[in-house]
C-alpha positions as MATLAB code, in Angstrom:
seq = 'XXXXXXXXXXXXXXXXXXXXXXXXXXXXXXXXXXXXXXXXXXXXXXXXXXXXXXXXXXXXXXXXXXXXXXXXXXXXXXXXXXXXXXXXXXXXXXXXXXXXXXXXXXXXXXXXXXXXXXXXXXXXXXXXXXXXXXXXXXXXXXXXXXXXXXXXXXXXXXXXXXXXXX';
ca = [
       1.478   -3.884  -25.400;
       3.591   -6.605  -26.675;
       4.756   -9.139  -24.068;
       8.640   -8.674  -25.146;
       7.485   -4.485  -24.679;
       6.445   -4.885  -21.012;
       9.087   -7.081  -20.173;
      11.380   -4.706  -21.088;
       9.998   -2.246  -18.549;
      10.579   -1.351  -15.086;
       9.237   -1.679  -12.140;
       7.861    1.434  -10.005;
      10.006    2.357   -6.940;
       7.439    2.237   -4.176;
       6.826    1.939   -0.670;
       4.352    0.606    1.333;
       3.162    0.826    5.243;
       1.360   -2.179    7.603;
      -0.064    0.221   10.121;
      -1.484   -1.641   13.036;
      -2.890   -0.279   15.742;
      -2.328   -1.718   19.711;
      -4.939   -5.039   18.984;
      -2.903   -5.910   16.132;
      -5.644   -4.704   13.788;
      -4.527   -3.181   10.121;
      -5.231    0.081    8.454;
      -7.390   -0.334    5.523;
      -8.729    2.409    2.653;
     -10.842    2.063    0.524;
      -9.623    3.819   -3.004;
     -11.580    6.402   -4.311;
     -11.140    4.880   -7.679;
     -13.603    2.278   -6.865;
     -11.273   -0.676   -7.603;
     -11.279   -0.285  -11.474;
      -9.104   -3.148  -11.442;
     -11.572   -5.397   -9.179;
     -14.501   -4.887  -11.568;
     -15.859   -2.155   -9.926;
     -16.505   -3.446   -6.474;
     -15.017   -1.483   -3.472;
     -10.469   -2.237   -3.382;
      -9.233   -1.788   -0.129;
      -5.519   -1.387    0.549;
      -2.959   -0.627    2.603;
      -1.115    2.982    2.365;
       1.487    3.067   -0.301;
       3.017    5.401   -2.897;
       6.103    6.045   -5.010;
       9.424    7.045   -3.842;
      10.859   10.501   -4.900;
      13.960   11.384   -6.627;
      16.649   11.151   -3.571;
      14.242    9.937   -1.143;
      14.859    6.865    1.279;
      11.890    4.232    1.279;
      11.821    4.928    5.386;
      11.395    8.281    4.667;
       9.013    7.767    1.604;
       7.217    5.617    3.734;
       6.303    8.220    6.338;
       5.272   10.580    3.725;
       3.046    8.612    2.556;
       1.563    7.430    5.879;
       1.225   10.922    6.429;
      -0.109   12.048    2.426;
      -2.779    9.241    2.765;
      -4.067    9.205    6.075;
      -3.344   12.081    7.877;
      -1.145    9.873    9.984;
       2.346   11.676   11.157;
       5.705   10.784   12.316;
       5.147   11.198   15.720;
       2.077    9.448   16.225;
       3.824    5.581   14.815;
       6.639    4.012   16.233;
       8.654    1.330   13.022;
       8.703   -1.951   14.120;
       9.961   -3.250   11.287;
      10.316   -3.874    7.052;
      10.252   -6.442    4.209;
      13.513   -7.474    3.970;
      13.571   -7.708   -0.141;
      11.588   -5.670   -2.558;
       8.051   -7.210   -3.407;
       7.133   -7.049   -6.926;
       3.769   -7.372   -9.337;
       2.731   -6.913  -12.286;
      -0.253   -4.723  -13.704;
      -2.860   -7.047  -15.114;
      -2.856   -6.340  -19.168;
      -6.408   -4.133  -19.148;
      -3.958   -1.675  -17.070;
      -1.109   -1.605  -18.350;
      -0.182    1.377  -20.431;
      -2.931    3.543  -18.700;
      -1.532    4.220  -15.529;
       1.606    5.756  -14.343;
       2.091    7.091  -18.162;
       2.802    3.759  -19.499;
       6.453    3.892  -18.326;
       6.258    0.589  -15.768;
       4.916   -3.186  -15.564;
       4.666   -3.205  -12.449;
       5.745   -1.888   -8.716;
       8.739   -2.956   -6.296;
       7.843   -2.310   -2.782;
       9.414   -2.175    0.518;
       6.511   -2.361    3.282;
       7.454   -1.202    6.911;
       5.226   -2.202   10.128;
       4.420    0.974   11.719;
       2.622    0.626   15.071;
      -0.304    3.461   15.363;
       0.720    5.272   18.823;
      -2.519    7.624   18.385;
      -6.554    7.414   18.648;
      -8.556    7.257   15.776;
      -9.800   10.583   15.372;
      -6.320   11.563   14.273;
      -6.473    9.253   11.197;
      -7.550   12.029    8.439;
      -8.169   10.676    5.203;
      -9.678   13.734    3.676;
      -6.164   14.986    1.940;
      -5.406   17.453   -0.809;
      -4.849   14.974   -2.717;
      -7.161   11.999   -1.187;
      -6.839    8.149   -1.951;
      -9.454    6.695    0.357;
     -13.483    7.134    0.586;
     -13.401    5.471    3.973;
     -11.003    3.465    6.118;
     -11.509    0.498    9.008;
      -9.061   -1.251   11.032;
      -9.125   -4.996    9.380;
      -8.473   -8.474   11.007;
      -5.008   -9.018    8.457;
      -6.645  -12.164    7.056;
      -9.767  -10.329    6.309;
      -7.958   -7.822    4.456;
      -6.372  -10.089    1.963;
      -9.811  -11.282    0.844;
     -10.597   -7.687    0.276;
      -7.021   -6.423   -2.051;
      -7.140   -6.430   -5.717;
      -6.410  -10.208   -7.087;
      -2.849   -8.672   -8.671;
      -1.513   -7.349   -5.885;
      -2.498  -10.363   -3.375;
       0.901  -12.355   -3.722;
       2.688   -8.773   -2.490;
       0.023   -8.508    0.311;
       0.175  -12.157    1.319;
       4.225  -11.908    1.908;
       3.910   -8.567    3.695;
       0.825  -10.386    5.915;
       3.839  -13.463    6.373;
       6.285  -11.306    7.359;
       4.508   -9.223   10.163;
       2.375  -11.818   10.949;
       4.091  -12.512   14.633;
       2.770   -8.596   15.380;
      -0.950   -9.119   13.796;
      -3.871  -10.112   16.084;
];
């Protein structure tokens, strides 16, 4: 694609969920995909997903929470969310190839959802499942482990919880 072509595009309405649990540790998957973007080593990431025709991100966000890992309503307590949209950009080798070619990128708005249940609730085996495996993650740790184009997003959403993060 042309640079003036993706330009031109839009971003991907998305949301995106910090769940920490009571030490202040983060929810981490690891995609199934095996981090085609990262070379093929293992991409971990926080839950996120697209928002649905009508939806509100609060309400896309649980969905998601719930799609992903199994996670419902009940069991988190929202402490909190980004106050703008985060945005980035597919690297090149990507773009075109996922989400039909019709965006450059994703917006996000990431909510801080504090897990209220024990670990043997977390159920990542879903219809339609994202992660091979998950850990709770020191949130510094994490960002060493997220795909190099979507560290800038993960970095401001680490910022802007940080006072609830071990």
């Amino acid at each position: 694609m042309s640079g003036d072509t993706v330009s031109d595009l839009p971003y991907r309405p998305c949301v995106g969920v910090m769940l920490i649990n009571p030490a202040g540790l983060v929810f981490v998957g690891q995609r199934l995909d095996g981090g085609q973007a990262k070379g093929g080593a293992a991409a971990w990431q926080m839950p996120q997903g697209g928002i649905d025709a009508g939806e509100k991100p609060r309400e896309a966000a649980l969905r998601e929470l719930t799609e992903e890992t199994g996670v419902s309503a009940d069991l988190v307590e929202v402490l909190g969310k980004t106050e703008d949209w985060l945005t980035y950009d597919l690297p090149p080798e990507l773009l075109g190839k996922v989400w039909g070619g019709k965006y450059r990128g994703q917006k996000q708005k990431w909510f801080l959802m504090r897990f209220l249940g024990t670990d043997d609730q977390v159920q990542i085996v879903q219809p339609h499942q994202e992660f091979a495996q998950w850990q709770w993650m020191h949130a510094d740790a994490m960002l060493a482990e997220i795909v190099p184009f979507k560290r800038a997003v993960y970095e401001a959403v680490v910022a802007a919880f940080r006072p609830h993060l071990t």
